[in-house]
C-alpha positions as CSV (number, residue, x, y, z in Angstrom):
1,X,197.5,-101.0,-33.0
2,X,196.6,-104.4,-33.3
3,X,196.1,-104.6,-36.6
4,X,199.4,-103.2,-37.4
5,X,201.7,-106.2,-38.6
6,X,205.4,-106.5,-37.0
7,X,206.6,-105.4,-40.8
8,X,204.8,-102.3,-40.5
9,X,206.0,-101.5,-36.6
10,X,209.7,-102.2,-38.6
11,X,209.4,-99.2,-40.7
12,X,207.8,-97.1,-38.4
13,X,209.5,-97.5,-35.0
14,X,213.7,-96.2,-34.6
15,X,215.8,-99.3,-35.1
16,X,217.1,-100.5,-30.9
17,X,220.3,-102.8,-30.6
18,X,219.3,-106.3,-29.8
19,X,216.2,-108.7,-31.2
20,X,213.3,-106.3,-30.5
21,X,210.8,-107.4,-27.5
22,X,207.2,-107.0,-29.5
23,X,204.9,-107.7,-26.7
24,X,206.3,-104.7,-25.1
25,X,206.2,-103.2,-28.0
26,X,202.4,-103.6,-28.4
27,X,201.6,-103.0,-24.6
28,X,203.8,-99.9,-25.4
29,X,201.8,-99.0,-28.6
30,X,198.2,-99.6,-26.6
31,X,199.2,-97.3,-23.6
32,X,200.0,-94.2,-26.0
33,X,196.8,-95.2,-27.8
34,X,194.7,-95.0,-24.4
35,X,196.5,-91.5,-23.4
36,X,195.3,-89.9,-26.7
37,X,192.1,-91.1,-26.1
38,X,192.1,-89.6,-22.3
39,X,193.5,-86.2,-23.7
40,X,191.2,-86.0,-26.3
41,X,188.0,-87.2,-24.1
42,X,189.5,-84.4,-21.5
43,X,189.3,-82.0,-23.9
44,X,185.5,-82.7,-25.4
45,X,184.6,-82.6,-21.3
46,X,186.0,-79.0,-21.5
47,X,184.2,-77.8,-24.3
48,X,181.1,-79.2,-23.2
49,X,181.5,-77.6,-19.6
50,X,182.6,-73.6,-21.6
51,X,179.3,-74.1,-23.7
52,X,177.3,-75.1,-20.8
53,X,179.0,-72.0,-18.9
54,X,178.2,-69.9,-22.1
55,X,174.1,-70.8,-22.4
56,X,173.9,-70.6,-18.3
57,X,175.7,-66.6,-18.7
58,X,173.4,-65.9,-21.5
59,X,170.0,-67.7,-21.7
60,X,169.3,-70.8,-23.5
61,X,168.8,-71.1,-27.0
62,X,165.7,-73.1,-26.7
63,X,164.5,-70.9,-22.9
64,X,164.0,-67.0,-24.0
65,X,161.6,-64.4,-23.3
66,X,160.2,-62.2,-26.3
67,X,160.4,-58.5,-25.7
68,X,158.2,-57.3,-28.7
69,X,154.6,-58.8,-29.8
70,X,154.7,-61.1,-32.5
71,X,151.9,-62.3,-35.1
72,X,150.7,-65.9,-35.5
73,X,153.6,-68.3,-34.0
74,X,156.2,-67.8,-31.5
75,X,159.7,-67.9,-32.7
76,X,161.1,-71.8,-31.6
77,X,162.4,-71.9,-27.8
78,X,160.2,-68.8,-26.7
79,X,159.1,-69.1,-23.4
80,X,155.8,-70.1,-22.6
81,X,153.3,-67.4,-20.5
82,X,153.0,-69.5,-17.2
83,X,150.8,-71.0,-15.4
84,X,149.5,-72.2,-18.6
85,X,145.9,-71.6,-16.8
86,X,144.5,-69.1,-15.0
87,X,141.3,-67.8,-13.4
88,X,139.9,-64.5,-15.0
89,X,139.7,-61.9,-12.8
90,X,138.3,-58.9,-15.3
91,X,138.8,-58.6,-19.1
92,X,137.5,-55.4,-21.4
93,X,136.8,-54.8,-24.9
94,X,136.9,-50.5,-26.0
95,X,138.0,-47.5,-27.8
96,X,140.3,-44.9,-26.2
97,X,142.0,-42.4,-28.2
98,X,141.0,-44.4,-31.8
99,X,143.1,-47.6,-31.0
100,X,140.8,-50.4,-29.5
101,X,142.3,-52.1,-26.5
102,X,141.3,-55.7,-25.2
103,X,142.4,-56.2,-21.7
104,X,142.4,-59.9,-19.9
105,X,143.5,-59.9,-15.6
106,X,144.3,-63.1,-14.4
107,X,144.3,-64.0,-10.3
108,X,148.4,-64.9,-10.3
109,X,148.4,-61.1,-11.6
110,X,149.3,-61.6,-14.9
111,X,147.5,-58.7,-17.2
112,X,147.4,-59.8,-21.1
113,X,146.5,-56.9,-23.5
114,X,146.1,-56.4,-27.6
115,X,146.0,-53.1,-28.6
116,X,145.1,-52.2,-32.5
117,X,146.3,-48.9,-33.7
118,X,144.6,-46.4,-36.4
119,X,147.8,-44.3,-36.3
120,X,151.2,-45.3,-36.7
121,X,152.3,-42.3,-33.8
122,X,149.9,-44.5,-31.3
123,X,152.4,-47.6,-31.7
124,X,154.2,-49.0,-28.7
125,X,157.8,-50.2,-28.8
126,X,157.2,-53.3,-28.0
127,X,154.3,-53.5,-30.8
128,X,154.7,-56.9,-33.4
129,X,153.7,-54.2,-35.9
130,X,152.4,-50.7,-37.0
131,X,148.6,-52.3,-36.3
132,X,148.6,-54.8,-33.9
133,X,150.4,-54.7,-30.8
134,X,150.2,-58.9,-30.9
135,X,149.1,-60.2,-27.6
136,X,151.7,-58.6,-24.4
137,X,151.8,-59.1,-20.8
138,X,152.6,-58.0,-17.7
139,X,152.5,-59.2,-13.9
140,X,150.7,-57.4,-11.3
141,X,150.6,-57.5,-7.3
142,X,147.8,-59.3,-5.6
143,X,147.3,-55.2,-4.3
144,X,147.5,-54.3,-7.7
145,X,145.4,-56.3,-9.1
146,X,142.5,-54.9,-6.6
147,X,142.6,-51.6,-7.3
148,X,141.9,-52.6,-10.6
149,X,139.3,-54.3,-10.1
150,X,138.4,-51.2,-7.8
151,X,138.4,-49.1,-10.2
152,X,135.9,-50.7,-12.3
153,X,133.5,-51.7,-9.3
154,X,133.4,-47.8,-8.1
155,X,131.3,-46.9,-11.0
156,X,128.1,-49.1,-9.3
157,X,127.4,-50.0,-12.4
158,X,128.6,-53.6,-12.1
159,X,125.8,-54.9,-9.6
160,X,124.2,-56.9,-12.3
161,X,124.6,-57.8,-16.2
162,X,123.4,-54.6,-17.9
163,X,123.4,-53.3,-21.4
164,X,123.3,-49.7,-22.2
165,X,123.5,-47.8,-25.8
166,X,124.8,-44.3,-26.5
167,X,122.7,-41.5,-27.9
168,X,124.3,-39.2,-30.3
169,X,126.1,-36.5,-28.1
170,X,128.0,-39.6,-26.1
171,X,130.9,-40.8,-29.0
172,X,131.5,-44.7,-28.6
173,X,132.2,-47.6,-30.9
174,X,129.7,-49.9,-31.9
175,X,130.7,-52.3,-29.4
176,X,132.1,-52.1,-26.3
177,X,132.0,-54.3,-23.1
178,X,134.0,-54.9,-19.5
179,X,133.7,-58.1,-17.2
180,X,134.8,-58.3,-13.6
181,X,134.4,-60.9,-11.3
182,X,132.0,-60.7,-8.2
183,X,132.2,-63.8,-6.1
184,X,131.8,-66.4,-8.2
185,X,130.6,-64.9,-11.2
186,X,131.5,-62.7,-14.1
187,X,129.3,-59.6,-14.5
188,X,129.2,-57.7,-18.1
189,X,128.5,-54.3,-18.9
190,X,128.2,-54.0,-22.6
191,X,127.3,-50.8,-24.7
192,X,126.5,-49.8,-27.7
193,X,127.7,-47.1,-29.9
194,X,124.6,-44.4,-31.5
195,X,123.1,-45.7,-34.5
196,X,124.7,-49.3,-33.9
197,X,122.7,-52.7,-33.6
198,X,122.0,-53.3,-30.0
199,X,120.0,-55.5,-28.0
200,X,116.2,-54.9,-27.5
201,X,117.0,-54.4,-23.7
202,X,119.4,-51.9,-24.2
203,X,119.0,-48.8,-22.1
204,X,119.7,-45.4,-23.2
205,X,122.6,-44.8,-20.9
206,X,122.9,-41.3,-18.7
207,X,125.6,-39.2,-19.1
208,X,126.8,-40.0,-16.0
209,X,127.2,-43.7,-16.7
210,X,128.5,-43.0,-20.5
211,X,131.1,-40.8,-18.8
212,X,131.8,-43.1,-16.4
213,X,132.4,-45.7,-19.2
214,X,134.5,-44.0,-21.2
215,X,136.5,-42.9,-18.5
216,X,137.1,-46.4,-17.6
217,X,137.9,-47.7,-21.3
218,X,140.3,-44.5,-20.8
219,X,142.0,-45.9,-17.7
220,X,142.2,-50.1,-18.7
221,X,143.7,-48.4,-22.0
222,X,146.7,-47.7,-19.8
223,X,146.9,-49.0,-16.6
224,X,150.6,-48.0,-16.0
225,X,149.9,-44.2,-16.5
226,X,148.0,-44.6,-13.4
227,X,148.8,-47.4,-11.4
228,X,151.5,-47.1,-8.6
229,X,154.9,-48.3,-8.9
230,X,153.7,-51.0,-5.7
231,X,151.0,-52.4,-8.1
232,X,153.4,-54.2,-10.3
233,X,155.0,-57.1,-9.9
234,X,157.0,-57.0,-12.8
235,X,155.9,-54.1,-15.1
236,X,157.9,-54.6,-17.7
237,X,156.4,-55.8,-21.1
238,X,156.6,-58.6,-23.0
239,X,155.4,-61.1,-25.1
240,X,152.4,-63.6,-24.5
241,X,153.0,-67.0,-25.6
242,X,150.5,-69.3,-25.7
243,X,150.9,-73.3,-24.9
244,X,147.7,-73.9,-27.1
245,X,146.4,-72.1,-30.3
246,X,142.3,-72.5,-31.5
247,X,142.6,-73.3,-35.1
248,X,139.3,-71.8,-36.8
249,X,138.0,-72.5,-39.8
250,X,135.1,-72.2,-42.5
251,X,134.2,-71.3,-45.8
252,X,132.0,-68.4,-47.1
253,X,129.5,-67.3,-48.8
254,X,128.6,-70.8,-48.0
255,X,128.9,-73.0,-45.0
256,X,130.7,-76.5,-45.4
257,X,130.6,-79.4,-43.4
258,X,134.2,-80.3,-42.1
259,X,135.0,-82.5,-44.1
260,X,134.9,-80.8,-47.5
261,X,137.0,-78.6,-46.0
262,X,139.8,-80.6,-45.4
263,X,139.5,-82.6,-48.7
264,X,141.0,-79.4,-49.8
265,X,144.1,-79.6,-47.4
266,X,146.9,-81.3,-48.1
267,X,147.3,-85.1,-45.9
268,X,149.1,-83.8,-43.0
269,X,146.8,-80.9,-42.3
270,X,143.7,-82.7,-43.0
271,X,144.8,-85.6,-40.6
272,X,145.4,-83.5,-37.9
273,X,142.2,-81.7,-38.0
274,X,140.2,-84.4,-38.6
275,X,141.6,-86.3,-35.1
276,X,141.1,-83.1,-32.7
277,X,137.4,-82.6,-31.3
278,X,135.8,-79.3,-32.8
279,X,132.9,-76.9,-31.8
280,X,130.8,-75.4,-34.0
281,X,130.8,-71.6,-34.2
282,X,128.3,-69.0,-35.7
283,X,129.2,-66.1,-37.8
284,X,128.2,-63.3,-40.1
285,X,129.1,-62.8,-43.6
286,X,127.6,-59.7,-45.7
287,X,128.5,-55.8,-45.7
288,X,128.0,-52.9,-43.8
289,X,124.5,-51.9,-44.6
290,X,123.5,-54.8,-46.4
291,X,122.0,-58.3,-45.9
292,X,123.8,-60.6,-43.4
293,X,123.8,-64.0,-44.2
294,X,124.7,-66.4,-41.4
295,X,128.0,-68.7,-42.0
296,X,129.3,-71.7,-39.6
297,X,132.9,-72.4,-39.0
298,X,134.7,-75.0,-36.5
299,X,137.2,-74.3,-33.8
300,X,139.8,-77.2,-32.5
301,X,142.3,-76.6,-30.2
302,X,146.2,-78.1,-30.9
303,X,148.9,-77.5,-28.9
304,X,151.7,-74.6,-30.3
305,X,154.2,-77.7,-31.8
306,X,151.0,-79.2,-33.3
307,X,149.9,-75.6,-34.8
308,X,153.9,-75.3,-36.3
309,X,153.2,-78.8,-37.8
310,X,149.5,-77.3,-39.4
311,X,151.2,-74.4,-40.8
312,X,154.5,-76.2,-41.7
313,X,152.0,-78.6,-44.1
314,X,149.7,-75.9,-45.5
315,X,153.1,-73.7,-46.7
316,X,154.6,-77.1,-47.9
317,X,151.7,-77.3,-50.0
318,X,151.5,-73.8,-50.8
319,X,147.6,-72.7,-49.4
320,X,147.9,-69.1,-49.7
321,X,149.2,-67.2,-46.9
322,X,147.0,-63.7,-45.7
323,X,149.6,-61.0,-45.1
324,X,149.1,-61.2,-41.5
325,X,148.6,-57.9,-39.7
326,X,146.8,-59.3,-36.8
327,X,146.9,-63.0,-37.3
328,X,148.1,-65.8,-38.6
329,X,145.6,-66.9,-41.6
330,X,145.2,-69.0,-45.0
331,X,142.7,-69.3,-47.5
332,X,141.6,-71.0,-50.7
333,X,138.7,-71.7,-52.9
334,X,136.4,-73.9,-51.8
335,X,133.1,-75.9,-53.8
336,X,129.8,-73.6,-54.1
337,X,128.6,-70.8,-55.6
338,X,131.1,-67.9,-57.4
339,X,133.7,-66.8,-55.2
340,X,133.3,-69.6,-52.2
341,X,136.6,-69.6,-50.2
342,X,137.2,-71.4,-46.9
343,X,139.7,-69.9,-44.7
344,X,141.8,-71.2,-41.7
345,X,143.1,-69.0,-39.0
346,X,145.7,-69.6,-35.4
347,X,144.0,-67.4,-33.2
348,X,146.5,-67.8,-29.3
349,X,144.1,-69.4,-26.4
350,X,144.4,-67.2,-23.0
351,X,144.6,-68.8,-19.7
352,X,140.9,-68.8,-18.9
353,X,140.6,-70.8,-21.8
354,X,139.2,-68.1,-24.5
355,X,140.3,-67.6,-27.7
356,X,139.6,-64.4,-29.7
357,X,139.2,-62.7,-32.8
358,X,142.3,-61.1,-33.6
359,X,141.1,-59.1,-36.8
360,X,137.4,-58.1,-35.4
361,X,138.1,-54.7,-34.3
């Protein structure tokens, strides 16, 4: 109102007998300006305090739990698994049923599983797809969490490392293993299915011990067909998401140094690979029943926003995208002989640390 000249407060204002008193006029003019001001700052306070009523009734938009597995990235403002670290208690690798279950128990109870499927009719309903149950979790008792590990230390065949193969009359995949912890320590049993590579020191296992095996891949297959309703501290199932992804990648039929590899990225990508600390990793790369040649990749591990940013850059520059049953993955050619492509793939990082491969099984 201030800027509003005494010719303009003429022709809006209702004429008043006598000579018009303009300072009162203005002070007038300011007050009504203040009270619209207080009405309207009223009003935003309202709003704010029926949104912030709203998201408290509701859940967040940026704080929500995922009910069904999901595949490479979790949707923005999906809650993180926590604590984002944990000490591993027992973890399994084996076939039940045709669907091959990996298993991960954690001492705050939580108990992380990914389950890949031959059969649609073996899906779960909280399954990120018809393959791949994605990584899922659930929370256990301290109690339950011991006759878990119960379970698996009854056979007596945990007392030390051991490696056993099948013969032809005991069914098994070619690779199958379960850690549990004693003391300090993890111990492995690992065995091998008939007609499989194995280890020279392999044992030919007994059919006790293959029974006993099997029945145990049976059990960690499903631990709530089995385990009382006082073993679970919240058996419900959802999704795992990870704080940290490992970002993995190579080329093949021929091994490249890291940087050749992200000479073929686009600026962002290659930046941020090229500042995080990487490890070497050994691989295979051939057919079954044929030659095996052996192919080195690079693992580096980037927090979830910093993966989002890698994958945000590589779709920006369009870098092929791998349909994604079990992972998130790209690819491209790469320099070398006929047919050299270098892939890059988000595999989630667990509490103890380990990634795995999502599309081995």
């Amino acid at each position: 109102m201030t800027d509003v000249d005494r010719g303009s407060l003429d022709r809006i204002l209702p004429s008043t007998p006598g000579s018009p008193d303009w300072t009162d006029v203005l002070r007038r003019a300011r007050e009504g300006q203040v009270r619209s001001r207080r009405r309207f700052l009223a009003l935003a306070v309202a709003t704010l305090v029926a949104v912030v009523g709203t998201a408290s009734a509701f859940g967040t938009v940026r704080d929500f739990f995922l009910t069904r597995g999901f595949i490479g990235l979790p949707p923005l403002g999906a809650t993180p698994s926590t604590p984002d670290s944990g000490e591993l208690v027992l973890s399994a690798w084996g076939v039940h049923g045709g669907s091959r279950t990996r298993l991960w128990a954690y001492r705050d109870g939580r108990l992380i599983f990914q389950r890949e499927f031959v059969h649609q009719r073996q899906n779960l309903p909280e399954s990120a797809n018809g393959r791949s149950s994605g990584f899922l979790e659930q929370r256990l008792t301290p109690e339950g969490l011991e006759l878990l590990r119960s379970e698996i230390i009854s056979t007596g065949l945990f007392a030390h490392d051991l490696e056993l193969g099948f013969d032809e009359s005991q069914p098994a995949a070619c690779l199958n293993f379960i850690d549990v912890r004693d003391g300090d320590r993890l111990v492995r049993v690992t065995w091998f299915g008939f007609g499989c590579p194995r280890t020279k020191g392999a044992q030919t296992a007994t059919p006790g011990e293959a029974s006993a095996l099997q029945r145990l891949v049976a059990r960690l297959a499903d631990p709530t067909a089995w385990l009382p309703g006082g073993a679970w501290k919240d058996r419900t199932i959802r999704a795992y998401v990870p704080s940290r992804y490992a970002i993995e990648y190579g080329a093949q039929p021929q091994s490249l140094e890291p940087s050749r590899i992200w000479a073929l990225l686009p600026a962002p990508a290659r930046e941020l690979l090229r500042a995080k600390d990487r490890t070497r990793t050994r691989g295979f790369y051939g057919f079954a029943g044929g030659p095996m040649r052996v192919v080195y990749g690079y693992a580096s591990e980037v927090t979830t926003e910093e993966a989002r940013a890698l994958a945000s850059a590589l779709d920006d520059a369009g870098v092929k995208r791998e349909p994604g049953v079990y992972a998130l993955a790209y690819s491209g050619k790469a320099p070398g002989p006929t047919g050299n492509t270098f892939s890059i793939t988000f595999e989630p990082i667990l509490p103890n640390g380990q990634s795995t491969c999502s599309s081995c099984g």
